[in-house]
N, C-alpha and C positions, 0 to 999 in steps of 0.2 A: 504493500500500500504506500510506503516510502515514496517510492519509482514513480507511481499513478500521481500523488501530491508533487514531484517534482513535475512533472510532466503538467499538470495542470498549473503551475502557475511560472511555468517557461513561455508556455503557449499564450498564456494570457486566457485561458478557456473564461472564467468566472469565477465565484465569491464558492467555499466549498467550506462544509463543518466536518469537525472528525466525529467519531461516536455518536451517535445522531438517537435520543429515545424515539423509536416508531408511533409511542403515543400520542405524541406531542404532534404530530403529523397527518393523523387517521380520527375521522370522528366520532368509532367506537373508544377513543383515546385508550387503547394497548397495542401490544407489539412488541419484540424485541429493539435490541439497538443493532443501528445501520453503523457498518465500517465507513460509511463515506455519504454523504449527501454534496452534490454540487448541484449547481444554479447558470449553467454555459448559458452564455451571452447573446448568441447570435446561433442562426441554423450555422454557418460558418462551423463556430465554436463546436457546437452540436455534434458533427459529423468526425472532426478531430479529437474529442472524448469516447463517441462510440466506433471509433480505428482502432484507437488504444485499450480498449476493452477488451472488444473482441480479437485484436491479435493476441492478448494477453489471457485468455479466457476468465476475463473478469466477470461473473453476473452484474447484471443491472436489470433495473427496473425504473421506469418512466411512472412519476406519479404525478396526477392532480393534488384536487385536496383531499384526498383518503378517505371520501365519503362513502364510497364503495367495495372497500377493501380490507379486508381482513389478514392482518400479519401474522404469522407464527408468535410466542414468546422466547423462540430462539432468536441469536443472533444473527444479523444478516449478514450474511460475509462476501457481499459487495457493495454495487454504489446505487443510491438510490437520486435519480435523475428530475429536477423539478422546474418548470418552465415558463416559472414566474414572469422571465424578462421577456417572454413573448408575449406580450402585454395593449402591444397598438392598437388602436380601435379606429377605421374608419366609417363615417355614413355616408351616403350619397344618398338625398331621395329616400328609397324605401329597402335599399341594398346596406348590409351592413359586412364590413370585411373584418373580421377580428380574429388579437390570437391566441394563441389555445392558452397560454395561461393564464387568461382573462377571466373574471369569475363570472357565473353564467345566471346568480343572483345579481349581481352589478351590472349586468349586460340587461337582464331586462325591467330594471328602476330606469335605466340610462331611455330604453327604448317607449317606456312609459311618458318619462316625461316631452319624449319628441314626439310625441302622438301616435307611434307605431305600434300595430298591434299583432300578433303572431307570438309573443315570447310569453303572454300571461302564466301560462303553464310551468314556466321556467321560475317566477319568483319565489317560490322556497325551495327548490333543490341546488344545494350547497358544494357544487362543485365547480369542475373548471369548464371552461368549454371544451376543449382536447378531451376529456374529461367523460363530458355530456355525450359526443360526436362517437368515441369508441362505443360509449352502453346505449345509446339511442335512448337517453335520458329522457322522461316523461313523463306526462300525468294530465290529469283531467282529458283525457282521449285525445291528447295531444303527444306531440315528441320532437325530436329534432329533423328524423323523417322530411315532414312536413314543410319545413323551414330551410334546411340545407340545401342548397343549389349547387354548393363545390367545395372540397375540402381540399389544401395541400397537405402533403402530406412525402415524409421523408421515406423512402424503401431501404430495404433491408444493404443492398448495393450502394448506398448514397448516392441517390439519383432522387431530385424535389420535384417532384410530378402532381400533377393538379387530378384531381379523383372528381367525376361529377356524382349528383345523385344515384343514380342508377348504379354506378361503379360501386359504390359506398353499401348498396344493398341492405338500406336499412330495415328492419322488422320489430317486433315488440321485443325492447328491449337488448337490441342487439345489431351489430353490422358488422360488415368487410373489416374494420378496424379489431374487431374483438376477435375477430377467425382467425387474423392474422397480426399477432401483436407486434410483430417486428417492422411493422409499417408504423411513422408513429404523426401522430396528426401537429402540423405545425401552426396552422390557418384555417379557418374556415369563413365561405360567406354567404348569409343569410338573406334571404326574400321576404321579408315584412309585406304589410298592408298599410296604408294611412288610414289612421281611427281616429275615435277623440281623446282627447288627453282624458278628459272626466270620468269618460266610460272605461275606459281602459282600468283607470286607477282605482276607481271603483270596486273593479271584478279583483284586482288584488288586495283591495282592504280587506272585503268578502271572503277571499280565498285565507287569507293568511288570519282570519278569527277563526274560522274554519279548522285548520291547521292547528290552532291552539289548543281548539276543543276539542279534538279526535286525535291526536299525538301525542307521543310523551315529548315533548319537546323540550322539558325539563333535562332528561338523562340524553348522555353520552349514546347515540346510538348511528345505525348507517341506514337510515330510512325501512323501506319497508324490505323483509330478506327474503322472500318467495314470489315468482312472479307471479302472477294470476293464470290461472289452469282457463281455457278455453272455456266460456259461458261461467263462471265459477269466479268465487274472491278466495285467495290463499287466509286471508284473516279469520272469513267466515268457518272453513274448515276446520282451523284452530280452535275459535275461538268456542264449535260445538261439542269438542272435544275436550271442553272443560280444562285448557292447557293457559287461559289466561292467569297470569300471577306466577306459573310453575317459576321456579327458581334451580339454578345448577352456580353453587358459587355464588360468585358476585355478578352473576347473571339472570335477567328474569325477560318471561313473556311479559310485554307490555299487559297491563289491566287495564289500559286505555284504548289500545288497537291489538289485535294479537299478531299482528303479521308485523311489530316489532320487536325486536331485542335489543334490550337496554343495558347497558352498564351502572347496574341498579346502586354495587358498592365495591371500587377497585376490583373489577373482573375480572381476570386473567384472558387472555387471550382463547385459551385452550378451555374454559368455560364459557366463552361466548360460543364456539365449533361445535362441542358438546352438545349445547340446548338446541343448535341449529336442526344436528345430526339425528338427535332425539324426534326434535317435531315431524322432522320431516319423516322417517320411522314411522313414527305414531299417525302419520294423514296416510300415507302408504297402507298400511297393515288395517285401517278402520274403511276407508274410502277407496283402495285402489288408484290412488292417485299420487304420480310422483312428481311431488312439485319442484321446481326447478331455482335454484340455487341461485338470487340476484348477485350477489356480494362476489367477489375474486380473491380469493383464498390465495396468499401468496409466503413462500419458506415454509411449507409445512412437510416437505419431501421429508 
């Protein structure tokens, strides 16, 4: 790791932490510690960190803000990559170009108050856009899908190629970015509508009381952790299975929603996995139904 830290501030790559807690990173707030967190500067930078990696068989991982992702409570023994400074934002009109480390709760207040309408669905999910664009983040029958016209995006080869929608193949909950994580999103740009300011901001007051009273939004958690089964709510399964409150650890099913788990009291990482593994089990073996896993489980090899 020596060599990796000379090498990153020979280069000029960006700003990089040593021993990094994964908590502090992930909004289940657990996780092991990262050998290395850096912050490269420029796609430039980008592709000169992921050289040296890869010549080096160093793991890495490309993280948002950790909204959806589940760390081991082992150590991670490589670098964990975050793409803060891809951060520019432009509008034209009703075209929005922004980059992935942009957050995608600040993207649609921003889009609110220009009167643009399309992102309402976006105002409480707490990630990145890169982020959004990999899981085809979404809600209220809405997602990125719908919005996304082009993403750039870096390959595996270091080649910056523009992906249109269709390319991107998004569905619930998921696209081309998540089939292939070695493709890593730098940009994307978005197709708004022009609405009203009032209405717009409105449906987010609305949404986000909403949010208050149906969430635990108090606890540490990573949104909801099952997607919905075809015709069907993963909550609802849980919730008639009498599993709301269960507790594993310092982990419990929400008693507010059951399709979340919460970090009720210093959780262990490995007790949030557990209740997951549990429920999903338990909707399996009562229902026939195997519900499918939102979160990305990462270092638990």
């Amino acid at each position: 790791m020596k060599n990796l830290i000379a090498e990153i501030e020979q280069e000029e790559i960006g700003k990089f932490i040593k021993d990094v807690p994964l908590s502090k990173y992930t909004t289940y707030q657990v996780g092991g510690v990262a050998q290395l967190m850096a912050f490269p500067k420029n796609t430039e930078k980008l592709i000169c960190l992921l050289k040296y990696l890869k010549a080096n068989q160093i793991p890495y991982k490309v993280l948002g803000n950790g909204s959806n992702t589940l760390f081991s409570d082992k150590k991670y023994p490589g670098v964990i990559i975050r793409l803060n400074c891809f951060d520019d934002v432009e509008v034209k009109g009703t075209k929005i170009t922004v980059g992935a480390g942009y957050s995608l709760m600040k993207l649609a207040s921003q889009a609110a108050r220009r009167g643009l309408t399309g992102l309402e669905f976006a105002s409480g999910i707490p990630g990145t856009v890169g982020g959004a664009c990999f899981m085809n983040a979404g809600a209220y029958k809405s997602d990125m899908g719908y919005i996304v016209t082009s993403v750039k995006v870096l390959t595996p080869d270091f080649k910056v190629i523009t992906m249109t929608n269709r390319e991107l193949d998004f569905h619930y909950r998921t696209s081309f970015l998540q089939k292939h994580p070695d493709y890593i999103c730098l940009e994307a740009t978005l197709k708004l509508k022009q609405g009203k300011k009032e209405a717009i901001e409105q449906v987010n007051k609305e949404r986000k009381q909403r949010r208050l009273e149906s969430q635990p939004l108090e606890y540490p958690s990573a949104g909801s952790v099952f997607r919905n089964p075809e015709g069907m709510y993963a909550g609802q399964l849980i919730e008639q299975l009498g599993l709301k409150g269960l507790r594993k650890g310092g982990a419990q099913i929400s008693e507010k929603h059951a399709n979340f788990i919460i970090n009720r009291d210093h959780a262990s990482a490995q007790d949030i996995k557990d209740l997951i593994e549990f429920t999903k089990e338990a909707v399996l073996e009562k229902y026939h139904v195997d519900l499918k896993v939102e979160q990305e489980f990462v270092n638990w090899e």
